[in-house]
C-alpha positions as a Markdown table, in Angstrom:
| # | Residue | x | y | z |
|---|---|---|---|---|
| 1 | Unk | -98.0 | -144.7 | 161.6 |
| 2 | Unk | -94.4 | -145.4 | 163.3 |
| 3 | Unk | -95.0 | -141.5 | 165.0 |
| 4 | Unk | -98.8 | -142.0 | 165.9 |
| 5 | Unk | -97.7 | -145.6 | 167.3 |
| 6 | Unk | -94.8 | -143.9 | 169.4 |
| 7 | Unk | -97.1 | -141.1 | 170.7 |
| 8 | Unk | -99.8 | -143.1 | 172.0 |
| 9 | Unk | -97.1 | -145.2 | 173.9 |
| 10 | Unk | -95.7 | -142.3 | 175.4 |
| 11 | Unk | -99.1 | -141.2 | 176.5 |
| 12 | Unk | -99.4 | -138.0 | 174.2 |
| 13 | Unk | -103.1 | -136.3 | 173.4 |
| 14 | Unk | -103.5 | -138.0 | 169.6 |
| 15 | Unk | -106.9 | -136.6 | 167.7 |
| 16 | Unk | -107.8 | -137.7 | 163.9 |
| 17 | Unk | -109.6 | -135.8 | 161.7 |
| 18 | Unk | -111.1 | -136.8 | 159.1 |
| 19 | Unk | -114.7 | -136.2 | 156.5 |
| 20 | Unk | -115.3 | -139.9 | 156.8 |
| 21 | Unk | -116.8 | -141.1 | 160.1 |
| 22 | Unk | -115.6 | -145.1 | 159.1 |
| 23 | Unk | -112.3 | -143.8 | 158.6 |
| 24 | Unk | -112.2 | -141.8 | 161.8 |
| 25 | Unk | -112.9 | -145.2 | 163.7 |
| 26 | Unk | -111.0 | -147.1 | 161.7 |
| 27 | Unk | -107.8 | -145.1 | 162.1 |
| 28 | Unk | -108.1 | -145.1 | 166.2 |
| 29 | Unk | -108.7 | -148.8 | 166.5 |
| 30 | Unk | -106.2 | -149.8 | 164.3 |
| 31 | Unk | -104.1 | -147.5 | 166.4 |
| 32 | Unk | -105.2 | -149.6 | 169.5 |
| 33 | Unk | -104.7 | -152.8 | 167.7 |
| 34 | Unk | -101.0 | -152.1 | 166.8 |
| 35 | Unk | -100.4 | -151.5 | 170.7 |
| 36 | Unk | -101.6 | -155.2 | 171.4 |
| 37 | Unk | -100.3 | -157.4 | 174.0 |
| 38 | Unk | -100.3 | -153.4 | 176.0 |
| 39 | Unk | -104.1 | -151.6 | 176.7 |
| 40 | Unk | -104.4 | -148.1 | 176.1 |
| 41 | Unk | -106.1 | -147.4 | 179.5 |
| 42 | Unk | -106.7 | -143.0 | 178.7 |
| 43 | Unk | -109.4 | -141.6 | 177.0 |
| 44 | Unk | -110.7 | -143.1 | 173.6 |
| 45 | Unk | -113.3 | -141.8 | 171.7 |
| 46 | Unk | -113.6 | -142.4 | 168.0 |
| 47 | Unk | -116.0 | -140.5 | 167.1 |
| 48 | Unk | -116.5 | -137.2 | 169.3 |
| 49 | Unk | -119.5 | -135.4 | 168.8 |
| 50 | Unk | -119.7 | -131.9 | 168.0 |
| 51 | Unk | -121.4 | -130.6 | 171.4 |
| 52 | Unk | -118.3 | -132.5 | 173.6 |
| 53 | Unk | -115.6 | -130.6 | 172.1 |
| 54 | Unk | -114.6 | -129.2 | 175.2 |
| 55 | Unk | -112.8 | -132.4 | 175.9 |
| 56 | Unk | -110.1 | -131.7 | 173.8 |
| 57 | Unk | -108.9 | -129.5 | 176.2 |
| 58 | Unk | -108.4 | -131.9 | 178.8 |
| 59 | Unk | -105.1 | -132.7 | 180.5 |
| 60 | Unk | -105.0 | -136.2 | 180.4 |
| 61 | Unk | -103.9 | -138.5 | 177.2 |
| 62 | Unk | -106.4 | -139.4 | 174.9 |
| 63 | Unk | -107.0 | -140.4 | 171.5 |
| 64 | Unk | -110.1 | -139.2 | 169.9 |
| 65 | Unk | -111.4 | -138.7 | 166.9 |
| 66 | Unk | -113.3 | -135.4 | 165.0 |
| 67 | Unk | -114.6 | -134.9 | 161.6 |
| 68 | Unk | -113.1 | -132.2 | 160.0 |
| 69 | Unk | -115.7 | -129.7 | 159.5 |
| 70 | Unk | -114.5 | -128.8 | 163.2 |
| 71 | Unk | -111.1 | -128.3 | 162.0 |
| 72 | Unk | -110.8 | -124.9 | 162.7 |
| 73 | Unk | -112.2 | -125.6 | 166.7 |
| 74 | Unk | -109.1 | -127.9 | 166.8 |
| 75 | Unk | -106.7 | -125.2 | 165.4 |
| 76 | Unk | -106.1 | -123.6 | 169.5 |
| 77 | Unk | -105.0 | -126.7 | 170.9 |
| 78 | Unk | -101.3 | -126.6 | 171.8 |
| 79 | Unk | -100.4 | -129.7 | 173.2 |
| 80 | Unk | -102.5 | -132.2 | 171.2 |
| 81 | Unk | -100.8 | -134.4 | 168.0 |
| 82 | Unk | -103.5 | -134.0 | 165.0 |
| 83 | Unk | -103.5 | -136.7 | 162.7 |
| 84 | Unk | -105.4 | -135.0 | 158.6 |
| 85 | Unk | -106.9 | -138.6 | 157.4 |
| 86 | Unk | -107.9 | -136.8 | 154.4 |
| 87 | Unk | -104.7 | -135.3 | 153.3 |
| 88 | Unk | -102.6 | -137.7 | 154.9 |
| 89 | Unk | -100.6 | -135.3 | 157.2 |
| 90 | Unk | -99.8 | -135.5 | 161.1 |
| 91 | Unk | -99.3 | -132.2 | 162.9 |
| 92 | Unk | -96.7 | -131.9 | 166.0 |
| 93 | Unk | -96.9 | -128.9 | 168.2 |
| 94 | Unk | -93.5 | -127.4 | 169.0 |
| 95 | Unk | -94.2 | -127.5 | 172.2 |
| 96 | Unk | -94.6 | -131.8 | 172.3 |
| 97 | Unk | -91.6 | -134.2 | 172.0 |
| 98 | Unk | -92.4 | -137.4 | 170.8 |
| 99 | Unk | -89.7 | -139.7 | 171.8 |
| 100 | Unk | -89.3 | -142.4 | 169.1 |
| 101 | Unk | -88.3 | -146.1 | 169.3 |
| 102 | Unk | -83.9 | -146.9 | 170.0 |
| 103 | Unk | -82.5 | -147.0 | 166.9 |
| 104 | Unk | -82.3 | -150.6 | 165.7 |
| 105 | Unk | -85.8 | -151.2 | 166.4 |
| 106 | Unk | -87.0 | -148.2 | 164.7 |
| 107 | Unk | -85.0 | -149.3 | 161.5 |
| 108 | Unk | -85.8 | -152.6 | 161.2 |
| 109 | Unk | -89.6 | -152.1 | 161.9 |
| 110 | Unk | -89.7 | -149.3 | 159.0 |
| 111 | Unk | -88.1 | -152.0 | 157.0 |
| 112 | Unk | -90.3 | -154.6 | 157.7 |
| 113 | Unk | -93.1 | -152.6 | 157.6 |
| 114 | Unk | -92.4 | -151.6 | 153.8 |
| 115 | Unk | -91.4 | -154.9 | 153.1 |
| 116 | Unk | -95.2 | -155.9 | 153.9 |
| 117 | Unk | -96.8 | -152.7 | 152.5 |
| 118 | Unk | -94.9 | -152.9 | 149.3 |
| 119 | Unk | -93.1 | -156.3 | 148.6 |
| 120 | Unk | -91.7 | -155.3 | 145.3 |
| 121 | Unk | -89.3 | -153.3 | 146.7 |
| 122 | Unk | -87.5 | -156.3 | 148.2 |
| 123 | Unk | -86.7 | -157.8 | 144.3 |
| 124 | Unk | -86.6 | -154.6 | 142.9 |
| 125 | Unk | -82.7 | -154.5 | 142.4 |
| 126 | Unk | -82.6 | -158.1 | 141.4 |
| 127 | Unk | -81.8 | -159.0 | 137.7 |
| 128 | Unk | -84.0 | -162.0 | 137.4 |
| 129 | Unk | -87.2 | -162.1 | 139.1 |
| 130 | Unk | -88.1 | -164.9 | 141.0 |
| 131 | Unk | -91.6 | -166.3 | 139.5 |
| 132 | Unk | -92.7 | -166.7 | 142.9 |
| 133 | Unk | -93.9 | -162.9 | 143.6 |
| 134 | Unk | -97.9 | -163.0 | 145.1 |
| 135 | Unk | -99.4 | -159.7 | 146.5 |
| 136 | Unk | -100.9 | -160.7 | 150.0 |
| 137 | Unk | -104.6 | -160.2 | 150.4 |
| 138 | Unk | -105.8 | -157.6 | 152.8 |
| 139 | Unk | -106.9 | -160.4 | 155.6 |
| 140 | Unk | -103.1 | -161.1 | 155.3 |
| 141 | Unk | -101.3 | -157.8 | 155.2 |
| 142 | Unk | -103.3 | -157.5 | 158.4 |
| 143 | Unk | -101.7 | -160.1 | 160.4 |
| 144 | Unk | -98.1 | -159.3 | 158.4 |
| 145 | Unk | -98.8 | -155.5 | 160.2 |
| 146 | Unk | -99.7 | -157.0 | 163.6 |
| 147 | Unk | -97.1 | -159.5 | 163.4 |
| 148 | Unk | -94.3 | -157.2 | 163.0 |
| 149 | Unk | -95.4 | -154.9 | 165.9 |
| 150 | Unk | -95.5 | -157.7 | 168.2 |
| 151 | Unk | -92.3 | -158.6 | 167.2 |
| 152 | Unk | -91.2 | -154.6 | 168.0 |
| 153 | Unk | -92.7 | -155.5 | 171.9 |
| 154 | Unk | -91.4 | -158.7 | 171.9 |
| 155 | Unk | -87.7 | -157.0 | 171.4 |
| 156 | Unk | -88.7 | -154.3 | 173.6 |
| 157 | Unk | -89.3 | -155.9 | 176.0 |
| 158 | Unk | -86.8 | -159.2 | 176.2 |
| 159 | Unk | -84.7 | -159.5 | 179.3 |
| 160 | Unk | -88.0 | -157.3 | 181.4 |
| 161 | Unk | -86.7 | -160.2 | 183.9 |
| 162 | Unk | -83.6 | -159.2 | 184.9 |
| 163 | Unk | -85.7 | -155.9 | 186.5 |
| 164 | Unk | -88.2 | -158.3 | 188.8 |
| 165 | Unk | -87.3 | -157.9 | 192.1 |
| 166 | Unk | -88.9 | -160.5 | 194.6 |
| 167 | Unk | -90.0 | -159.2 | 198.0 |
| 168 | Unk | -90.4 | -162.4 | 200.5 |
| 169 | Unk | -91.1 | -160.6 | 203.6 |
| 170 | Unk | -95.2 | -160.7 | 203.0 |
| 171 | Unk | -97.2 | -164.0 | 204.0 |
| 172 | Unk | -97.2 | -164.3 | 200.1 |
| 173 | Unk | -93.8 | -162.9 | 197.6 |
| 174 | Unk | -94.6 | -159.5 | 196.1 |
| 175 | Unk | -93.0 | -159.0 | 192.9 |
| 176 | Unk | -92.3 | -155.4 | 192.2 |
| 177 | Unk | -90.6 | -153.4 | 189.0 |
| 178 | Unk | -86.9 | -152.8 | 190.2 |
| 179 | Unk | -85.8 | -150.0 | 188.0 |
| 180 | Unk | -82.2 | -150.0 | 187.6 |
């Protein structure tokens, strides 16, 4: 999830395949969902149909998704990320470099991530239990998921102030993005 999240904010051609059409559309708006307070402004088409496959080949980023009986249409494309609901696999090209999160970030959100998806882990080494241990229901996991990739913008993102630069000269200030 971490990879498919980092490739659609780097603005990399992401297609899911899978047998199920719910799952298909499931998969790419949860995608969208994790990149909240950002909008994915490329292509996104959940469920393509068969006679549009043509648009796979298209330059621009996009994340679409295909059922897999047109797997083997999808097997020429060279620059595109391919997300296997069914088998639970995600295919990288050699020719496409996904650059992940810094370090810290990408740490801690892995960790908090299993933390969320699997709480046992965090009293697994303990010797006495606490008698406090609840699996969260589903409505909650949802916003513990959300929650800890806003926190991952939210850290990303701190001090995005300190690159404002103010341009006064206009009858109204122009704020641009100073890159430093």
């Amino acid at each position: 999830v971490l990879f498919l999240f980092c490739a659609a904010l780097t603005e990399h051609k992401i297609l899911f395949l899978s047998s199920s059409y719910q799952r298909l559309t499931d998969a790419c708006r949860a995608l969208l969902a994790l990149m909240f307070p950002l909008k994915y402004s490329f292509t996104y088409v959940p469920i393509l149909p068969a006679q549009l496959l043509e648009v796979l080949s298209t330059p621009t980023p996009f994340i679409i998704g295909v059922h897999s009986i047109f797997q083997s249409e999808t097997q020429e494309l060279l620059d595109v990320v391919i997300a296997d609901l069914d088998g639970g696999t995600v295919n990288v090209p050699e020719c496409v470099h996904i650059s992940l999160l810094p370090e810290p970030l990408l740490q801690q959100t892995r960790e908090a991530l299993s933390m969320v998806l699997d709480p046992e882990l965090e009293v697994a080494d303990l010797a006495f239990l606490p008698s406090t241990i609840s699996a969260s229901s589903l409505k909650m996991q949802d916003k513990e998921i959300r929650a800890v990739f806003l926190r991952l913008f939210a850290q990303l993102l701190q001090g995005y102030r300190w690159c404002l630069h103010i341009i006064r000269i206009h009858p109204e200030p122009v704020i641009r993005f100073h890159k430093v």
